[in-house]
C-alpha positions, 0 to 999 in steps of 0.5 A: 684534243677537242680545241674546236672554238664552237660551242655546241661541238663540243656536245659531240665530242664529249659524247665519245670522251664520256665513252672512254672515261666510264670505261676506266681510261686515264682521259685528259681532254683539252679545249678552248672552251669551257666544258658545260657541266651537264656534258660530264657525265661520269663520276670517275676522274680525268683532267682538263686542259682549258687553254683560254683564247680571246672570245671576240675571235670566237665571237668573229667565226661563229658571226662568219659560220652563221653567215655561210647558208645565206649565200646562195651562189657557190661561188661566194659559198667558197668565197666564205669558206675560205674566210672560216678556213682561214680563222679557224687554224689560227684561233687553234694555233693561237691557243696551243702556243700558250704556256699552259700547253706548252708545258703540258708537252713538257710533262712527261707522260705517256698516251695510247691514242690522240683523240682528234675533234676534227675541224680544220685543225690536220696539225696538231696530230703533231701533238700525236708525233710527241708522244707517239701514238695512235690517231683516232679522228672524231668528224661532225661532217660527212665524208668529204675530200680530206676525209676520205683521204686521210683512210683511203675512203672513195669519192665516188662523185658520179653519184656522191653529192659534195657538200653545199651542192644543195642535191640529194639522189637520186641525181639526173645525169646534168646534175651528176655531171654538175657534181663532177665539175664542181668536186674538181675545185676540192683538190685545189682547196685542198692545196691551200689547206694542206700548206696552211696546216703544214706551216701551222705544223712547223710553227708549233713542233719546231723540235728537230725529233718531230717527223714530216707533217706529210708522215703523220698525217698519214698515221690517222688510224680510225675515222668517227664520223656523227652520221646515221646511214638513214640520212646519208646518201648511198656511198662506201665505206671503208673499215676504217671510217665509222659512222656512230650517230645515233649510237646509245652507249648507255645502259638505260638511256635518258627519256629527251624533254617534251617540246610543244612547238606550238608555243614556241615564239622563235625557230628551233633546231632540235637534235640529240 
C-alpha cells in the first residue's frame, strides 16, 4: 500500500516492492500516482492498482511541504504541520473510497504481508484487518514518536535530538534540556493524529468483522526505516525497527551518472 501523494517517495518504496518481486513474490502494489517506468525494474509480473485523485490537492500539499523549512520559529514549524497532517489522511482517504478500491477488497484473494509506505496514513492497516495478515511498515524518517511506539522503540530524549529541533550531538545540557521540554509537546500531537486516523479507520472499514483500530494498530510487526547509522545520531534500536539506507540488494549494482556541478545554473539535491 504505497498511497503516499509525493512523488519522489515513491522511489523509496518501489525500492523494496522490486525486492520482493524479483524474488518471486505474488506483489500487488497500489498507489495514488502513477509508477515511472525506470522504477520497475524486474521483468516477472505483478499488478498495480492506480486509484486517481484530483492533482490539484497534490498540487496544494506538496506547495505546503515546500513551505515547512522556511519557517524559522517552531511554533508555526507545528502550526504547518498540522495543515500537512491534516491534508494528507484526507487525500489517502479519498482515493481508498473509489470503486475501483472498493471492489478490489471485494476480491477474494489471500495476502501474507501488507506492505505499509508509511506517511501519516496509520488506518489503512485496516486493509491488513480484511485479509489478516502481517504488517510490515516501510518509513522515510527517523524514528520519531509514533514510530517507536508502533515497536516499543525508546525515545531517549535526554540525548535523542527530535525532528525540527535543528540540533545534532553532541547536545549541551540547556539544549538537552530544550529537547526535553519540546518532545512534551509530541504526545499531544500525537492525541489528534491517533483520533484523526481512528476516525478515517471507521469511515473506511464499517463492516462489523473488522476489529478496533487501536487491535491492529498494535499488530505492526517489522519497521524499514530509509536511514544509514553513518547519519544518524547515536540511539537504540530495537530488533524490529531496521534501517536499510544505503542497502545494495543487486547483484551488480548500477554505476550513479556523472554531474559537473560547476555547470549547473540551479540548486540541486542529489541522492540515491
Amino acid at each position: 500500500m504505497f498511497t503516499s501523494p509525493v512523488k519522489n517517495q515513491i522511489y523509496i518504496f518501489m525500492g523494496v516492492a522490486n525486492t520482493l518481486i524479483e524474488r518471486g513474490h505474488n506483489v500487488t502494489i497500489v498507489t495514488i500516482i502513477p509508477i515511472p517506468n525506470e522504477l520497475i525494474k524486474s521483468e516477472k509480473p505483478f499488478r498495480h492498482i492506480f486509484l486517481k485523485t484530483p492533482p490539484e490537492s497534490i498540487r496544494t500539499l506538496n506547495n505546503q511541504m515546500m513551505e515547512l523549512d522556511e519557517f524559522a520559529s517552531k511554533f508555526k514549524i507545528i502550526r504547518n504541520i498540522i495543515l500537512i497532517f491534516n491534508l494528507f489522511p484526507r487525500i489517502q482517504e479519498n482515493a481508498l473510497k473509489t470503486v475501483i478500491f472498493q471492489e478490489f477488497l471485494k476480491e477474494d484473494n489471500h495476502f501474507d504481508l501488507m506492505v505499509l509506505g508509511y506517511f501519516h496514513n496509520d488506518f489503512i492497516v485496516g486493509v491488513a484487518a480484511r485479509y489478516r495478515c502481517a504488517i510490515a511498515v516501510v518509513s522515510l524518517a527517523a524514528p520519531y514518536g509514533a514510530i517507536n511506539r508502533m515497536v516499543g522503540n525508546p525515545a531517549e530524549t535526554s540525548y535523542v535530538q527530535i525532528p525540527f529541533f535543528g540540533k545534532s550531538q553532541p547536545m549541551s545540557f540547556l539544549e538537552r534540556t530544550n529537547n526535553v521540554l519540546w518532545s512534551g509537546l509530541e504526545p499531544l500531537l500525537e492525541i489528534y493524529v491517533n483520533y484523526q486516523m481512528e476516525q478515517s479507520y471507521r469511515t473506511l472499514f464499517t463492516d462489523e468483522s473488522y476489529p478496533p483500530y487501536s487491535d491492529v494498530i498494535s499488530n505492526i510487526s517489522l519497521v524499514l526505516y530509509n536511514r544509514h547509522f553513518s547519519e544518524m545520531p547515536v540511539r537504540p534500536l530495537v530488533p524490529a525497527l531496521v534501517e536499510i539506507g544505503g542497502i545494495q540488494d543487486e547483484d551488480q549494482s548500477e554505476y550513479l551518472p556523472q554531474v559537473s556541478f560547476s555547470s549547473m545554473k540551479y540548486q540541486q539535491i542529489c541522492y540515491s
